[in-house]
N, C-alpha and C positions, 0 to 999 in steps of 0.2 A: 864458531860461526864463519860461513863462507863473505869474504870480500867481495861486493860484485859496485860494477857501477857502467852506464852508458856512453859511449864513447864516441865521439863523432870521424869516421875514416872517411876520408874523400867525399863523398857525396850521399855516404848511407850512415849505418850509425849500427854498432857492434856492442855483445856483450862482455865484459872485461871481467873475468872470475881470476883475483891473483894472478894479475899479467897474461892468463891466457884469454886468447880472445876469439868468440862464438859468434857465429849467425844468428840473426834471430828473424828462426824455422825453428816451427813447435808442432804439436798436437796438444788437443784437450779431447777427452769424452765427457758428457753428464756422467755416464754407467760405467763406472772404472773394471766393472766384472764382466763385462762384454766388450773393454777395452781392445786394442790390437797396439800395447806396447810394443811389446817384443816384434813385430812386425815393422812398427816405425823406427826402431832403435837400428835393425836391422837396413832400414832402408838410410838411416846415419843421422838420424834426429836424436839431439841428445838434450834439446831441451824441452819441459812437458810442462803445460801446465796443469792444475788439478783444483776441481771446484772442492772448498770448505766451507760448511755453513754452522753458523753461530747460530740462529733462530731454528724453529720448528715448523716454518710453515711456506709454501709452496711462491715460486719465483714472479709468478704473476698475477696482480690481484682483480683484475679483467676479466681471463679467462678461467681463474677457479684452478687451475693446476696444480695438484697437490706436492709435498716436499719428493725429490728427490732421494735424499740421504736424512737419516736423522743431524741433527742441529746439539753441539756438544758445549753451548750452554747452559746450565741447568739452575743457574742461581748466580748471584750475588758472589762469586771468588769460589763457585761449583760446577765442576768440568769435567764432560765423558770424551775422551779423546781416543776411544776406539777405531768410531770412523775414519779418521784421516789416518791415523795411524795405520788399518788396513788397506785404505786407497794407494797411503803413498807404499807401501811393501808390492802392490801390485805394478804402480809406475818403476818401482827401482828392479822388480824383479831379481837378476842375480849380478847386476852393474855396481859395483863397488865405487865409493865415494869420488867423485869427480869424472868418471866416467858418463854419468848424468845428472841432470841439474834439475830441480820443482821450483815453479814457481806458482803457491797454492791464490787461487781468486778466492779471497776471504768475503763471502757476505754476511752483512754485521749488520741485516736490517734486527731488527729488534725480536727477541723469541714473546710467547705469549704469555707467561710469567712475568717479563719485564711490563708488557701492556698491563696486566692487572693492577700492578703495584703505583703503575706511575701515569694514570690515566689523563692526568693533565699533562702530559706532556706527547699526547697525539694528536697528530693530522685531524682535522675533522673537516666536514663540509659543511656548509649553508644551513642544514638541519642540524648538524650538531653529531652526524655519524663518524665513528671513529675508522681511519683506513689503516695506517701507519704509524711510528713512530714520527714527529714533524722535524724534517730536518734544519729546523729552526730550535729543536732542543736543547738547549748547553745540559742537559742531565744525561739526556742520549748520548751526547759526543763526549760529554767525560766521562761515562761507563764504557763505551765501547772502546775506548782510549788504556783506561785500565784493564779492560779484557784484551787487548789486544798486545797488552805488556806481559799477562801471564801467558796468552799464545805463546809468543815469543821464549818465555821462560819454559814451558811443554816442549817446546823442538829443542833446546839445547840439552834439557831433561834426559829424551828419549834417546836422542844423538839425529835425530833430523834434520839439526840446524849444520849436520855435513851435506847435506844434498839440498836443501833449500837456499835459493840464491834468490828471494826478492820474493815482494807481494804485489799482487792484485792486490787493491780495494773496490769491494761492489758494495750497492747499496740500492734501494730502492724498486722501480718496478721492473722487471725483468733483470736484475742484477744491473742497471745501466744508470743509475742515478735517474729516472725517468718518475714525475710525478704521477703516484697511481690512483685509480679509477675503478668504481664498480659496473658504472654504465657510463654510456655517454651523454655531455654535460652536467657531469657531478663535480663541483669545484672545489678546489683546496685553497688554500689551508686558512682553516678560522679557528684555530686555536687559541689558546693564552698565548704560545711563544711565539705563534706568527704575528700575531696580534703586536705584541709586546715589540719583537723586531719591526715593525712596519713602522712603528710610533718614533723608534730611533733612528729609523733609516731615513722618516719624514724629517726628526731636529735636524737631521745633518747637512740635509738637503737644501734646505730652506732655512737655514743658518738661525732654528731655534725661534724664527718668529713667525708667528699662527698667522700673522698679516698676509705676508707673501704666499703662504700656502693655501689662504682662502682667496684672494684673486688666482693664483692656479686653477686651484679646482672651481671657482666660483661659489663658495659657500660661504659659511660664517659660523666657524668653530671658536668656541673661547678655548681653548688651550693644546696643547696635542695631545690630553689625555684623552679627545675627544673622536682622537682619528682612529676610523676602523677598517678593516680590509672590507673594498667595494664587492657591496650586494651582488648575487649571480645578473639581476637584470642590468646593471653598469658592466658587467665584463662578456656577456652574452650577447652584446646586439651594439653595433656602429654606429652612427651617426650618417657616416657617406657609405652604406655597403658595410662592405668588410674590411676598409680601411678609417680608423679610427680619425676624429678631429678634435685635436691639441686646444684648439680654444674651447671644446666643449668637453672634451673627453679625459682631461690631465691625471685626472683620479686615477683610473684605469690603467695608463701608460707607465704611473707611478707604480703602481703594483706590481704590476708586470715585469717593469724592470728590475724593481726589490728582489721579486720571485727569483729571477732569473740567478741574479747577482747572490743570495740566499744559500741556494740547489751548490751553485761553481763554489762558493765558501766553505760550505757544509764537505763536499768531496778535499779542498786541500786543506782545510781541516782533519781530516781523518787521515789524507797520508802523511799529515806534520805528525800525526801522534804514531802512524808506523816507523817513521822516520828512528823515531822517539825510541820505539819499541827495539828497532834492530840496530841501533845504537849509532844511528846513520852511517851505517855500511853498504848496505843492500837496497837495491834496485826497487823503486815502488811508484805504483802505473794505478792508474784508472778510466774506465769508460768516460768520457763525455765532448760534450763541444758538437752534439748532432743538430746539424743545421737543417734535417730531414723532419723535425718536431714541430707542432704549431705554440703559440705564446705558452700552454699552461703546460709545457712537455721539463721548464727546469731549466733547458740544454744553451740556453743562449745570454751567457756572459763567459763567453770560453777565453775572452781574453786574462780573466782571473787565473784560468786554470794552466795557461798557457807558459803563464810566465811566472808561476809559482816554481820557486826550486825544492820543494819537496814534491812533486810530481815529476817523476824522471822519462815516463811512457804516458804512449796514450792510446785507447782504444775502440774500433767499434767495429759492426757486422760492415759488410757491404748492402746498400740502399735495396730494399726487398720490392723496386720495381717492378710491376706487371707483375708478381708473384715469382719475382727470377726467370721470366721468361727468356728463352735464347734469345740470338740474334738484336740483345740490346747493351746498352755499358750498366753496369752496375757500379756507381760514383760508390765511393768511400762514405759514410754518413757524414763525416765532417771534414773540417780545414787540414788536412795533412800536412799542406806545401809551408802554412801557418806554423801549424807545431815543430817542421823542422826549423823553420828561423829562430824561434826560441829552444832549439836542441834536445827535441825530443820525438823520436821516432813515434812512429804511428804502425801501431800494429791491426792491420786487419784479419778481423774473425772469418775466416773461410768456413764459413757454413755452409760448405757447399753441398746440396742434395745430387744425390746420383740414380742412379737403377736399382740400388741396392736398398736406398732409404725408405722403411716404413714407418706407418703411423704409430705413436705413441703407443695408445693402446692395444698395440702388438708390442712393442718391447719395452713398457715399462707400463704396464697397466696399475702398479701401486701407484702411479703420478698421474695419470691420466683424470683428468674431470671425472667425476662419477658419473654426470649426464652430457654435458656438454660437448660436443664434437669437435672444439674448438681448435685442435690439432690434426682434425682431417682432411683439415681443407687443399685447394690449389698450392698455397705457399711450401707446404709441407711435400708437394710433389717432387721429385726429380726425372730424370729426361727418361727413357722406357729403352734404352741401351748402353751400353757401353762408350761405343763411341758418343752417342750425345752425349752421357758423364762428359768422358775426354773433354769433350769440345768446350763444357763448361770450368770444368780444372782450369785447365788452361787457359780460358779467360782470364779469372782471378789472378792465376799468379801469374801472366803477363802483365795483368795492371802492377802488382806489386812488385815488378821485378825490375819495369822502366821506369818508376816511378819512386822506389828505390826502398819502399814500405817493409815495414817486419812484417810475419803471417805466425797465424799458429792455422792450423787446419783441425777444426770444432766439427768431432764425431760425433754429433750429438748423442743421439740412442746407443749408438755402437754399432759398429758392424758396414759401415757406409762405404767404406773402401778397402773392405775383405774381397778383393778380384784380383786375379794374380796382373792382368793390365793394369789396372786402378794403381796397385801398389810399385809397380815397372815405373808409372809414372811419377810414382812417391820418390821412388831409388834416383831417377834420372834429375826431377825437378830442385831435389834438397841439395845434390851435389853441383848443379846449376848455377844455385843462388848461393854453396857456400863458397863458391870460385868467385861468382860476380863479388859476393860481400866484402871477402877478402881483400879482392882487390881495387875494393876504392867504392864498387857500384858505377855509375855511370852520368854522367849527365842528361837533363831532361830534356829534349828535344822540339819541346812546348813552345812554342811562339806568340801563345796565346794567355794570359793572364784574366783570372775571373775573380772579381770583388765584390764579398758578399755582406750584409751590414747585420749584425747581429741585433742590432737597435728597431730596426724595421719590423721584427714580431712583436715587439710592445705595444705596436700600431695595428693590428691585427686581431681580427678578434675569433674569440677560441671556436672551433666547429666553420669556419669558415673555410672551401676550398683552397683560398688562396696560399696557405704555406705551405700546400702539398705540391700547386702547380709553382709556389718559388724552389721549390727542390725537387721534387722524382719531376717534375713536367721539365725543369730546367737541363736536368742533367739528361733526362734521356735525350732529349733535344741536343744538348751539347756533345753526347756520347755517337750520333747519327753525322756527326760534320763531316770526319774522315781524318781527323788532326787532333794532337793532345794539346789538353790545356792544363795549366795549375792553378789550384782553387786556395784562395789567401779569404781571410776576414778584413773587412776593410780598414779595421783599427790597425793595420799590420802596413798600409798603404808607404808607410815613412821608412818603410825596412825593406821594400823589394824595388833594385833595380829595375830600370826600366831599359835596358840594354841589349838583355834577351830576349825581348818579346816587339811582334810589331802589333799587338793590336792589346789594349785591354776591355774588359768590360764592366762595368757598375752595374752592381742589379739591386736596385732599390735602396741605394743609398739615402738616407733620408733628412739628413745631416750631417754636414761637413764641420771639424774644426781647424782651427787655422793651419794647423801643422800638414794636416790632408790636403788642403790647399795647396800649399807651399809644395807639395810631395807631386802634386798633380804638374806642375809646373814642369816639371823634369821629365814627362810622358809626352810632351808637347811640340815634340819635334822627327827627325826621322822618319818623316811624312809615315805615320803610324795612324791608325783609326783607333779614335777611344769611341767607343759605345757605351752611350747611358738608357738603362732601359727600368721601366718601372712608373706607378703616378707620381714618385718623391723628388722628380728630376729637379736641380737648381739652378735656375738660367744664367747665376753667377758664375756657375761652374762649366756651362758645358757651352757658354757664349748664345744658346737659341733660346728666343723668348716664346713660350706659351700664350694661345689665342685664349688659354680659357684655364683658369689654375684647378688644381684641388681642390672643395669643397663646395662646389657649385651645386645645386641642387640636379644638374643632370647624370645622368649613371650610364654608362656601358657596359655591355655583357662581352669581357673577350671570352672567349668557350675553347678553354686549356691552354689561354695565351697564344693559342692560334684565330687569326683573322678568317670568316668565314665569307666575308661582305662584300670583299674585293678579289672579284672572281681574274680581274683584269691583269691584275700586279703576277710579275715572275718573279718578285724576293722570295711573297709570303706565299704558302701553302694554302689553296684553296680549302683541300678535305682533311682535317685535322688527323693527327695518327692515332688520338686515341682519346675516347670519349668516356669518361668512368667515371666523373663528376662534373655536376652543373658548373660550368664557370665561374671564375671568381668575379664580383661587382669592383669597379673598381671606378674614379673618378673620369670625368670624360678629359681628355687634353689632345689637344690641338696647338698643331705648330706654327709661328708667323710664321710662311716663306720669304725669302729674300731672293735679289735676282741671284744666279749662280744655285741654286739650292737645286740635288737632287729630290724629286718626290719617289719616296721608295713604297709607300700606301697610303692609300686616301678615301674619304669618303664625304657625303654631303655636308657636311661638319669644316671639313680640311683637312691640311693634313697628318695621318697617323706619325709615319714615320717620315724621315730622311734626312738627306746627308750634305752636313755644309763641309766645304774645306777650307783651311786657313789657312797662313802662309805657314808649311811644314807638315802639318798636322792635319788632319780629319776631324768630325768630329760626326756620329750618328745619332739620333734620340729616338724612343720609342714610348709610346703611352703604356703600352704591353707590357707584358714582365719581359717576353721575351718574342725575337722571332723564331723561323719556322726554321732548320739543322741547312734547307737552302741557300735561305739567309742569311744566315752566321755564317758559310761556307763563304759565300760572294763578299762578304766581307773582310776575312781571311784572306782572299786573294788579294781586294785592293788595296792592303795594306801589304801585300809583297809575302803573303806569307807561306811558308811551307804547307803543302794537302798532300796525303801518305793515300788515301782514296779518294774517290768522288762520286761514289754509288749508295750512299747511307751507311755502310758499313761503318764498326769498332775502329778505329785506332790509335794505340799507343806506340811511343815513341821515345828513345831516348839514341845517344851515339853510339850507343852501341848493340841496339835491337830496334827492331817495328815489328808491330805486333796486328795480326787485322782477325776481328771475327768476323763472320761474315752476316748481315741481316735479311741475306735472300738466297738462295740459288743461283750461279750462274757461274760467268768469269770476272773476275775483280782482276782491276789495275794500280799494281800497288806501286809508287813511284819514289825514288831515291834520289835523298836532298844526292844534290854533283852526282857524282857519277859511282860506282861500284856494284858489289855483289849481296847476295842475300841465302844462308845459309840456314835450312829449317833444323830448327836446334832439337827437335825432338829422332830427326833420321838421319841429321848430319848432312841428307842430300844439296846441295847449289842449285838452285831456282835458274834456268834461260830465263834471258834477257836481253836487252840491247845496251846495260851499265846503267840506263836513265830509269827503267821502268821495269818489270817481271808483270805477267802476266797468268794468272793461274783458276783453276776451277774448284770450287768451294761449295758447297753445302750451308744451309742456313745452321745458324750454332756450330760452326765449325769454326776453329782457331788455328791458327798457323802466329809459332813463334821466331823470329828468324834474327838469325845474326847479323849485322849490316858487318863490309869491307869494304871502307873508305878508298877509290884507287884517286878519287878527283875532288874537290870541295869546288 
């Protein structure tokens, strides 16, 4: 069995196989037979990963997708291991042991044999329909535990466990630990075992006594045998909108949280049993911590997952904004900046669609829905050239390359970057990143810090817009500034400096405890701007008191957290950028002004936003989740901070790259912190300049990566 394990080098984080130490640059396909190993190998990728599935039945239970690969379960300690066996011969090809490396993503959701036999131990919904195995099973997780032992016993078997250096663990709806669905608003999980865990998760809570738990929720249960997971009408519909109230609502918040907390157990449960399996030698990751989910999505107790030491990685797609439209950021789905503080690289799925990507049902029609079109949509587009490919490649992996993230590049169908450019760009980008990785990676150049609460979808109720506009409306907004930021969970608040950033922001923080308190205190100087945005603001905390709190029987409609009403104001964005759902309802608030107080928006009410200053510090508040990318810009300034553009454009940044895509046509002014040069890393050519600024002509979705040469700080 190969030795592998995670390694932190300067500011990125490397794979260690017996003292030798790898970038982590991948490739995966779904279709190993229309793979392009040999291609990537050749372009000097040597590490692969490879989907393995334990069940028989298709990745997502929404769309009807049927299985990719047959599932080499077959029973109770009964196993066809053909399939991976011929997967992995086509990843290794004619590369002899150490020469490349597999790390196979095992999904272990449950095959349909297992559901027969152990019927009480499935997901069910409200009616009583069976979807999953409930990842609240301890029969599930100690069968998969035990299959997962003789996995491990099969690679050393065959001699596999020479080229295998670590797992994936997947699980649930699209392999992401993602609670799944038949349609929309079918709720989980009302089984025996969720059932059963609610009940315990209630004693522990509420310290064993039904008293306290019936002033909680307001009822009047005799015993906790009594406590059941809340009906669809308690978790379907709010009190204020679509943000829930605590003195009405506790039931709900409970669950939710459980749920949450559930889903992130269930996941480091299953890599403590890989751990297990590969006799804790080897490398073991998993999907989650997507902050891009609403309450019933599983994803939001990632600080469980985070800070487990048998999760050594962590993974997810890049946010499927506007359907990957160009000319926008595609945020990470979760806390990255997070999971490195707790030492564990984040590997981004580059799924990226090209010219080249077809629909499903041209390259793998055994998988395709038998009826459903559900793969033919927009998402599943890529750009209609070449260069637009380009232009989106190399987004990506300039996010993850200032940003300091691992990549595997996910062919899905196969065949997405068979172009001899497409692949020039493979050869040039891997050798890039294995220079950058080696040596050290780089510093983030971020001056902006963003704090997210993971506690805040409990408060949220399921099918409501609002956690779509707290994440793809946030990020795209934040990704439009012209400046990078790093995105932390707020539980993390006591672990990140505040030294390198002049501004941060809270977005919907909903509760503080003292130590976040305490943490805030050290943000509070450096005439820095902290911004609180969201209706959970705490006047304790951000010093402005509210004309009118949460729960008031009046409601506002912001429409995608842009202001529509205040045609006057130059913060906020009159015409919103983009209209795809009804706004989210959210509590009315209003701020006392005081003399000195700027008004940043207002309306007959008072006012939305603005900005007090204190001795040293700033401080901004918003009833909004968030403002308009002008806004967040003007406030970046008055905290002194670094802007790489100022035209809405992409940009990343770190000391040793800026990165800018473009979101229009025209010329962009890309500006350099002190003074120096700027070198575009894909032609090598030197950008004219004046040392302060370059100026150049761009194309919408086009990207320019370039090398910064410090001659002045």
């Amino acid at each position: 069995m190969i030795d592998s394990r995670i390694v932190r080098h300067g500011e990125t984080f490397l794979l260690d196989i017996g003292g030798e130490r790898l970038p982590l640059y991948a490739y995966l396909t779904y279709q190993p037979e229309n793979g392009d190993y040999e291609a990537f190998r050749e372009a000097g990728v040597r590490l692969f990963f490879c989907t393995v599935y334990a069940g028989d039945r298709g990745i997502n239970q929404l769309s009807g997708i049927r299985p990719f690969r047959p599932g080499f379960w077959k029973g109770y300690g009964q196993y066809d291991f053909t399939q991976p066996d011929e997967d992995f011969r086509r990843i290794a090809g004619k590369s002899a042991p150490g020469e490349i490396y597999i790390i196979p993503r095992l999904m272990v959701e449950a095959p349909s044999w297992w559901d027969a036999q152990n019927p009480d131990e499935l997901a069910r919904d409200a009616h009583g329909t069976p979807l999953h195995q409930s990842f609240m099973s301890q029969k599930w997780l100690k069968d998969v535990a035990d299959m997962m032992a003789d996995f491990q016993r099969w690679l050393e078997d065959s001699g596999w466990d020479r080229y295998v250096a670590g797992w994936h663990i997947a699980a649930g709806n699209t392999e992401e630990f993602l609670l799944p669905s038949h349609r929309a608003g079918q709720l989980t999980d009302y089984s025996r075992p969720a059932t059963i865990a609610f009940r315990d998760w209630c004693r522990m809570k509420y310290y064993a006594n039904i008293a306290r738990l019936n002033r909680a929720w307001k009822q009047s249960l005799d015993t906790f045998e009594d406590v059941r997971v809340p009906a669809p009408v308690k978790r379907l519909h709010a009190v204020r909108g679509d943000v829930r109230d605590e003195a009405w609502e506790q039931q709900a918040i409970d669950y939710y949280t459980f749920q949450n907390e559930a889903v992130a157990k269930a996941v480091t449960h299953l890599c403590a049993a890989a751990k297990r399996a590969t006799r804790f030698r080897q490398v073991i990751g998993a999907f989650y911590g997507y902050v891009s989910g609403g309450p019933d999505s599983g994803q939001h107790a990632s600080r469980i997952v985070y800070t487990c030491r048998d999760v050594d990685f962590i993974a997810s797609p890049f946010c499927y904004t506007d359907n990957r439209a160009p000319g926008i950021d595609w945020q990470l789905q979760g806390a990255a900046d997070s999971a490195a503080l707790h030492g564990k690289p984040w590997f981004a799925e580059a799924d990226i669609r090209t010219c080249l990507s077809r629909p499903l049902s041209q390259c793998m029609p055994h998988a395709d829905p038998a009826v459903s079109r559900a793969y033919d949509g927009p998402v599943w587009w890529g750009p209609d050239s070449v260069e637009g490919s380009l232009g989106q490649m190399l987004k990506a992996f300039s996010r993850v390359l200032t940003h300091n993230n691992a990549i595997w590049w996910f062919d899905m169908w196969g065949g997405w970057y068979r172009e001899p450019r497409l692949m020039a760009f493979q050869r040039l980008a891997c050798d890039l990143y294995r220079t950058h990785a080696l040596a050290g990676g780089s510093r983030s150049a971020a001056e902006m810090a963003v704090f997210m609460d993971d506690a805040c979808f409990n408060r949220m109720r399921p099918g409501s817009p609002l956690p779509f506009e707290y994440s793809h409306g946030l990020f795209r907004t934040l990704g439009a500034v012209g400046a990078p930021y790093r995105l932390y969970m707020a539980d993390d608040l006591t672990l990140v400096s505040p030294d390198d950033f002049r501004m941060a922001v809270f977005v919907g923080l909903c509760a503080w405890t003292p130590e976040q308190r305490t943490a805030l205190a050290a943000w509070k100087g450096a005439d820095r701007v902290l911004a609180f945005w969201g209706p959970w603001t705490d006047p304790s905390v951000t010093g402005v008191e509210p004309l009118c709190l949460p729960g008031t029987e009046d409601l506002i409609r912001c429409q995608g957290g842009h202001r529509s009403q205040n045609e006057d104001s130059l913060y906020f964005s009159d015409k919103p950028e983009r209209q795809t759902v009804p706004g989210p309802q959210t509590p009315v608030l209003r701020w006392q002004e005081l003399p000195g107080d700027i008004i940043l928006a207002s309306d007959a009410l008072g006012p939305q936003a603005l900005l007090r200053r204190f001795a040293g510090y700033a401080v901004q508040v918003d009833a909004a989740l968030y403002p308009s990318a002008d806004g967040i810009r003007a406030l970046l300034n008055d905290a002194g901070g670094q802007l790489n553009t100022c035209e809405g454009d992409v940009a990343y940044a770190s000391a040793s790259h800026i990165a800018v895509h473009a979101a229009s046509d025209g010329v962009k002014r890309i500006h350099i912190p002190g003074k120096g040069t700027l070198t575009d890393e894909m032609t090598g050519d030197v950008l004219p300049g004046n040392e302060s600024f370059v100026d150049v002509r761009m194309k919408k979705g086009e990207t320019l990566l370039l090398k910064l040469t410090k001659t002045m700080d």
